[in-house]
C-alpha positions as CSV (number, residue, x, y, z in Angstrom):
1,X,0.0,0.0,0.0
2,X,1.4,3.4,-1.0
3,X,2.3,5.9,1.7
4,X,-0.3,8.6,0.2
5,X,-3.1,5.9,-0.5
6,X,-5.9,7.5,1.1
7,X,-7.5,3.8,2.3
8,X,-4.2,2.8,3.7
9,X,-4.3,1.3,7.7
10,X,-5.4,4.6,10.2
11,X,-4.8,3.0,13.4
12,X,-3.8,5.4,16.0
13,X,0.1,4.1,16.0
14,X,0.3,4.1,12.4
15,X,-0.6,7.5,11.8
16,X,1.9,8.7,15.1
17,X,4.6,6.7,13.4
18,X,3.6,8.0,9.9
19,X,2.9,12.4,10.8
20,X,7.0,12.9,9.9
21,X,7.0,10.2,7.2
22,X,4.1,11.9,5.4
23,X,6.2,15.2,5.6
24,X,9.1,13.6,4.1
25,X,7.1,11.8,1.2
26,X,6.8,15.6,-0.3
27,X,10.4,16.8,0.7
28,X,11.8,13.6,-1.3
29,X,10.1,14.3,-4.3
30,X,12.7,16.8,-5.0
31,X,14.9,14.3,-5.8
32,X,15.5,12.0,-9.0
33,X,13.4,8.6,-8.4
34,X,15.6,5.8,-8.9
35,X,17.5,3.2,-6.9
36,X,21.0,4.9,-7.6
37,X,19.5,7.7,-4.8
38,X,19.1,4.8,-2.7
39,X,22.4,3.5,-3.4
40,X,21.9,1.0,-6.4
41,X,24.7,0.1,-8.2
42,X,26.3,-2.9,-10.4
43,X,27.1,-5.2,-7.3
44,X,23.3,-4.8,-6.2
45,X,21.8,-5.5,-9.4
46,X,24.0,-9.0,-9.5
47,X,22.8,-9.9,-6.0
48,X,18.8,-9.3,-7.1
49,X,19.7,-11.2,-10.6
50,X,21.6,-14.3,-8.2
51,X,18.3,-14.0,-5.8
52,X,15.7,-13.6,-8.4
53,X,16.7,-16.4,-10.7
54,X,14.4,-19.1,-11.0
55,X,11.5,-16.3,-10.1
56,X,7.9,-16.7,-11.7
57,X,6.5,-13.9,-13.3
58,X,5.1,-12.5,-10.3
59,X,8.3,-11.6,-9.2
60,X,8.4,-8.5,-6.7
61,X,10.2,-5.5,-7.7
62,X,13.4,-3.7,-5.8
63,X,13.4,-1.3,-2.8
64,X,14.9,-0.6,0.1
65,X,13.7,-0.3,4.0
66,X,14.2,3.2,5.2
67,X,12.1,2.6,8.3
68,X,11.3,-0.6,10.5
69,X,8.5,-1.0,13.0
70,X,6.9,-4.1,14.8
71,X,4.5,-5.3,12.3
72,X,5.3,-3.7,8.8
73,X,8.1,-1.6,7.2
74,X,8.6,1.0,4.8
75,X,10.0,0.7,1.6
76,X,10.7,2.8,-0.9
77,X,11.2,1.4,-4.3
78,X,12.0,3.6,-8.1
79,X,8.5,5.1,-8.0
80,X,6.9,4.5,-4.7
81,X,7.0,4.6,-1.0
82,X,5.0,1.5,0.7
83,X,4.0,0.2,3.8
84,X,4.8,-3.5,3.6
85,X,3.0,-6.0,6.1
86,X,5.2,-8.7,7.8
87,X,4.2,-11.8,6.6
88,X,5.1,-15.1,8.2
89,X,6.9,-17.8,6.2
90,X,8.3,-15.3,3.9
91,X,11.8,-14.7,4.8
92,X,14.4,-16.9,7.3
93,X,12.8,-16.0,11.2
94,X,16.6,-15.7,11.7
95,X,16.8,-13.1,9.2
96,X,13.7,-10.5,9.7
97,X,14.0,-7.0,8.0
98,X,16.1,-4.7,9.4
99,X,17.1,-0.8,8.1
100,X,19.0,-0.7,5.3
101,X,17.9,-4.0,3.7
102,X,17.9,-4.4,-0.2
103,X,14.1,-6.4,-0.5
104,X,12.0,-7.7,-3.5
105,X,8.6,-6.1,-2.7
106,X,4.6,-7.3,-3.8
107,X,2.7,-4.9,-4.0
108,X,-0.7,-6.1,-4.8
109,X,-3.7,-6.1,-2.7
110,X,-1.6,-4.6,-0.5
111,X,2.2,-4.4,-0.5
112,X,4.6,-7.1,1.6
113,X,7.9,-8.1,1.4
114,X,8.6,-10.9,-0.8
115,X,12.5,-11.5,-0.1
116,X,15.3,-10.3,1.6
117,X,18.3,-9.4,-0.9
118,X,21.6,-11.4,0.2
119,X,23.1,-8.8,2.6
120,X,26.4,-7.4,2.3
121,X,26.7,-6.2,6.4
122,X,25.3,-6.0,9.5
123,X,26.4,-3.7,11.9
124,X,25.4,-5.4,15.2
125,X,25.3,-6.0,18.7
126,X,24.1,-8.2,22.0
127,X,20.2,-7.2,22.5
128,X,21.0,-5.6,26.1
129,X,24.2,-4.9,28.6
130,X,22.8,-8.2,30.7
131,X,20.7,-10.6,30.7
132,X,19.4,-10.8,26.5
133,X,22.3,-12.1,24.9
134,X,20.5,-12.4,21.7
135,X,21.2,-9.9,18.0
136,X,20.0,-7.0,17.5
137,X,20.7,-5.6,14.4
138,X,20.7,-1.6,14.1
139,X,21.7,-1.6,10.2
140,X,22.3,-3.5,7.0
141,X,24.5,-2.6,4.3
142,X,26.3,-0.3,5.7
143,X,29.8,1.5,4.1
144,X,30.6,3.7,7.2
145,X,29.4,3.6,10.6
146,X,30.2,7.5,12.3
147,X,30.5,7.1,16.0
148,X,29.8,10.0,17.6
149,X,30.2,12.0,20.9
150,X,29.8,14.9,21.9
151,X,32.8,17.3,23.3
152,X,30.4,18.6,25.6
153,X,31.0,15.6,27.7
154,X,34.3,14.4,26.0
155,X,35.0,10.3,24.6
156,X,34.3,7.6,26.8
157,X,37.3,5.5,25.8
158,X,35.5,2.0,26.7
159,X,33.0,2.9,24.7
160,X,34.9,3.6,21.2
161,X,36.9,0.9,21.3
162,X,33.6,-0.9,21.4
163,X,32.1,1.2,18.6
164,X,35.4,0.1,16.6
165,X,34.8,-3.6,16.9
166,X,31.0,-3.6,16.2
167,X,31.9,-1.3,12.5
168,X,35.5,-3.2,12.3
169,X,33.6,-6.8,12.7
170,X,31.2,-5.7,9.4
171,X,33.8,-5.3,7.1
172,X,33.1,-0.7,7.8
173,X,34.7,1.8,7.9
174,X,34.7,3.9,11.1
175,X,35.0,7.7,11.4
176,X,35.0,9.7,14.6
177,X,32.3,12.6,14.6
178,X,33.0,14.9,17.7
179,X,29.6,17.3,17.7
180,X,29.2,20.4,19.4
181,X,32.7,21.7,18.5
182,X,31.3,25.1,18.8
183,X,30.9,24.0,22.3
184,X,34.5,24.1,23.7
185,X,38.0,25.8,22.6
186,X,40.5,24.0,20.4
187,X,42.5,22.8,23.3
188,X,39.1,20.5,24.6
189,X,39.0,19.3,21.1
190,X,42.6,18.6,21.0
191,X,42.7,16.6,23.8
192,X,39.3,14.4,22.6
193,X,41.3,13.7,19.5
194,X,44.5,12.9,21.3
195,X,42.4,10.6,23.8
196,X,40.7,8.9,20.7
197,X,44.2,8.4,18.7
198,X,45.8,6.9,21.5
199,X,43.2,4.0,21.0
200,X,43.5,4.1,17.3
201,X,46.3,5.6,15.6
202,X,44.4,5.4,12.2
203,X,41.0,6.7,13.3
204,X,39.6,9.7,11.1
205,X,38.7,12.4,14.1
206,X,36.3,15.1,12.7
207,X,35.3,17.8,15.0
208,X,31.9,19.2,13.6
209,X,29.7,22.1,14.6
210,X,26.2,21.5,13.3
211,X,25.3,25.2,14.7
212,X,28.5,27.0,12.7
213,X,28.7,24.5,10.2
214,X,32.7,23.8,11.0
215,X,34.0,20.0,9.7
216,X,30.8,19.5,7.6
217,X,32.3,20.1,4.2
218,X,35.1,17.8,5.2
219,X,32.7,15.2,6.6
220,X,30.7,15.1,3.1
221,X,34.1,14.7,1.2
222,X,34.8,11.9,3.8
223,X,31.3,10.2,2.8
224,X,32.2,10.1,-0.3
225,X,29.8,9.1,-3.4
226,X,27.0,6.3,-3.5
227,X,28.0,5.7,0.4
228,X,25.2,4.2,3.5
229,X,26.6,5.6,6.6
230,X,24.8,5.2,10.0
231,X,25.2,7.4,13.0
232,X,25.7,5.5,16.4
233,X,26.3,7.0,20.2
234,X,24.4,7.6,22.8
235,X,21.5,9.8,23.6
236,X,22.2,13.6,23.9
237,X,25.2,12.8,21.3
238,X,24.0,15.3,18.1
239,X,23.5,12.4,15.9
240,X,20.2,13.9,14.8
241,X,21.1,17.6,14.8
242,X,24.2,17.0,12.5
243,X,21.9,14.5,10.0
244,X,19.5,17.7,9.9
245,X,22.2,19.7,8.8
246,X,23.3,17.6,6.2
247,X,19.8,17.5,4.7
248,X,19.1,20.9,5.1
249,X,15.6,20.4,6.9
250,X,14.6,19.9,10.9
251,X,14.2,16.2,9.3
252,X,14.9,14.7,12.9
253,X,13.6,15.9,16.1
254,X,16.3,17.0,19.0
255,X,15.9,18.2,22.5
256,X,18.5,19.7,24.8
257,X,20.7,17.5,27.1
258,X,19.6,17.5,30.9
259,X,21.1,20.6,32.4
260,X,21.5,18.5,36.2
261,X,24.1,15.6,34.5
262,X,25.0,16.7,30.9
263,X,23.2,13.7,29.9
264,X,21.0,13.1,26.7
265,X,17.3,12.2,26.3
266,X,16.2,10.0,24.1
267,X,14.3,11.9,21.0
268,X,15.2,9.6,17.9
269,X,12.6,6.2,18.7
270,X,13.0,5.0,15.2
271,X,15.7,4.0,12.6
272,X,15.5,6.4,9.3
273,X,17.5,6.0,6.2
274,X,17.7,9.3,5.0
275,X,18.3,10.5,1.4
276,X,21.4,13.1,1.2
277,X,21.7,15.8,-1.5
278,X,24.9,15.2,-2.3
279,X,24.0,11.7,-3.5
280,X,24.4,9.4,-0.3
281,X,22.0,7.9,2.3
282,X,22.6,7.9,6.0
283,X,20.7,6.1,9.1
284,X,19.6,7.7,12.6
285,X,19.3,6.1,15.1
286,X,18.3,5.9,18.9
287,X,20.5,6.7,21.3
288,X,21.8,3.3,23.6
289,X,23.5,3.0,27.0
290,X,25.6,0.6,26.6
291,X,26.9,-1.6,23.3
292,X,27.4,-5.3,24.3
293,X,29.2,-7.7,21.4
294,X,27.5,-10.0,19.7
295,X,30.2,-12.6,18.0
296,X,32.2,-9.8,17.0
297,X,35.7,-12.1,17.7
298,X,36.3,-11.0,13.8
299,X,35.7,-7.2,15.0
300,X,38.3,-7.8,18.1
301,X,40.8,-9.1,16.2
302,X,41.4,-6.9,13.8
303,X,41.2,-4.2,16.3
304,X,43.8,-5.7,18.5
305,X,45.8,-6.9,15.4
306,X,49.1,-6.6,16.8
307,X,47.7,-9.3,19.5
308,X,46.7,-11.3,17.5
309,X,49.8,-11.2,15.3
310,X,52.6,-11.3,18.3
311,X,50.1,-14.8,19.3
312,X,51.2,-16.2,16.0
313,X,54.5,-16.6,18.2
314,X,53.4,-17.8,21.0
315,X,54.4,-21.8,22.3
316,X,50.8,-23.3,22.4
317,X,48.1,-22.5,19.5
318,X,45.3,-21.3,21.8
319,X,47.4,-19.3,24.3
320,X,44.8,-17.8,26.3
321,X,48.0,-15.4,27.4
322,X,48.0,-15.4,31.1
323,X,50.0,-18.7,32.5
324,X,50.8,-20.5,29.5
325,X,54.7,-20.8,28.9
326,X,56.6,-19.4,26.4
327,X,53.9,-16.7,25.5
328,X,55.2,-14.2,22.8
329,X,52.2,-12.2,24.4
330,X,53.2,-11.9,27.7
331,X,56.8,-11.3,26.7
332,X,56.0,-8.1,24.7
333,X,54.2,-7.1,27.5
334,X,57.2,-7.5,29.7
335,X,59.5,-6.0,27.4
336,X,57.2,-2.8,26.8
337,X,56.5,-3.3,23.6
338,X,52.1,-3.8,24.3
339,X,50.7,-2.1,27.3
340,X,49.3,-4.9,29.6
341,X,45.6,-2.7,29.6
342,X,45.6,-3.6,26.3
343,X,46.4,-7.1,26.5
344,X,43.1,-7.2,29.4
345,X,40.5,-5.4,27.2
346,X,41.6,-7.8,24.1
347,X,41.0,-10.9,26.6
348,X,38.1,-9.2,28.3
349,X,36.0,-8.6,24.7
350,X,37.2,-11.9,23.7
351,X,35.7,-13.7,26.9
352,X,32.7,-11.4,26.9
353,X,31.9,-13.2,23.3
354,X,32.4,-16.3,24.6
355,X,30.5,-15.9,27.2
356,X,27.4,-15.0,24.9
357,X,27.8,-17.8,23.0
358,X,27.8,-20.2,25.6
359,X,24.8,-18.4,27.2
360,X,23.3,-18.9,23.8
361,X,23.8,-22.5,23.8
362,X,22.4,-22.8,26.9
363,X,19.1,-20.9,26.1
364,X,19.0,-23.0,23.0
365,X,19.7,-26.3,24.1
366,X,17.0,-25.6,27.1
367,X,14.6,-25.5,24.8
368,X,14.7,-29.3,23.2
């Protein structure tokens, strides 16, 4: 069913979900309607061609999700904008919908989703900081994942390094967004970026002013062309003041942090893919506590890379590196050459993973 089909569902949560969608159906008629807007290319046409083959002649046509609810998503496809029921039986339980999906899309009586295009990325994490060790997925097909702070209330180290494992572990690339430069003096901002390069030397630190418009142009150049991006950080961050900027409209609502703690409240609810002028797509989303891994061991290695290459040395193939003998590990510690802090978060992420899984076997093997 089209977004501007005047029959379409009315239920109460619908049309609350639906008031700033409706807005947006006329601001994206501006652009040019096709999939390339939406980040189409060669490699995605070969993935629908490899999924489609064999299709009758009802076969659905291409789209992508640009907002996920509980019961139905939205899709936009080359000439429409749908609301697509969930139906059961259609797609892999293991693999529902999520923002950022590439989908073949019915639209008859009314419009569902017919299949999910083989994905290139997730960017993921564990459900919750304790207790729900399942996936949650806050993307799909993502190019650059911008983790973002705000210099009001500086980087919380713990938390970048785990916003580097959850884009490193999809294949991503990271960039470091450090909002309300305008905010502070170039000394605060120094220091943020000297705090962030001391956990990664290679990191790309932009500080941004969404008020003054400093670091923008350089951001867009960063984004390159054709590129999915999603914003991640915590509530109060800027993540939906800066996406405003970039699209030139109060797209995204945004509310002051909390004057008593410096903390953010939470205003995005929902995951958006937004259309960019300059010819990319990028994804809000909510603002979260606390990012927990979810098998992200791929993510953790090649963040601690050096680790993992000074335990190709190492006596027993498994070191765990804390009694084992002859432990190439432990020696560079020793020596000076790798801090022992970061030897403890590499084996703390690693048994936090482990951990999951295990709790996951648990669940699953509970329920025989």
């Amino acid at each position: 069913m089209k977004l501007d089909d005047p029959d379409r569902h009315t239920s109460p949560s619908f049309d609350l979900s639906y008031q700033l969608l409706e807005c947006r159906h006329e601001i994206w008629k501006k652009f040019v309607k096709n999939l390339a807007t939406l980040g189409w290319n060669s490699h995605w046409q070969k993935r629908w061609d490899d999924a489609m083959n064999g299709s009758d002649s009802t076969a659905g046509v291409p789209g992508r999700i640009i907002c996920v609810e509980k019961d139905w998503d939205v899709v936009e496809t080359e000439t429409d904008i749908l609301q697509c029921e969930r139906r059961l039986g259609m797609y892999d339980r293991k693999q529902e919908p999520a923002i950022g999906d590439w989908v073949a899309v019915q639209n008859q009586e009314s419009a569902f989703i017919q299949k999910i295009i083989t994905r290139g990325n997730t960017i993921k994490r564990r459900r919750s900081a304790s207790g729900d060790v399942r996936k949650q997925i806050i993307a799909a097909n993502i190019d650059i994942v911008l983790i973002t702070f705000g210099l009001d209330t500086g980087v919380n180290a713990n938390r970048l390094v785990r916003s580097l494992v959850i884009a490193l572990d999809a294949g991503t690339r990271p960039l470091l967004i450090l909002s309300k430069a305008d905010t502070v003096d170039d000394n605060h901002s120094a220091e943020a970026i000297a705090t962030a390069k001391a956990i990664d030397p290679t990191l790309t630190c932009l500080p941004i002013s969404s008020t003054t418009g400093e670091g923008v142009e350089t951001l867009v150049d960063e984004l390159g062309d054709c590129s999915t991006s999603v914003v991640v950080g915590a509530s109060g961050a800027g993540k939906s003041t800066l996406i405003n900027y970039l699209y030139g409209a109060d797209i995204q609502a945004t509310k002051e942090v909390r004057a008593s703690d410096n903390r953010g409240r939470h205003t995005t609810t929902k995951k958006q893919l937004l259309k960019l002028a300059h010819g990319n797509t990028i994804i809000d989303t909510p603002g979260v506590r606390s990012l927990g891994l979810w098998q992200a061991a791929f993510g953790v290695d090649t963040f601690f890379a050096d680790v993992v290459a000074l335990s190709e040395e190492c006596r027993f193939r498994g070191c765990s590196h804390s009694h084992e003998p002859k432990c190439a590990v432990k020696k560079a510690v020793e020596e000076g050459n790798l801090s022992a802090e970061r030897l403890v978060l590499y084996q703390q992420l690693h048994s936090e993973i482990e951990e999951n899984l295990a709790e996951e076997e648990r669940i699953r093997r509970s329920r025989w």
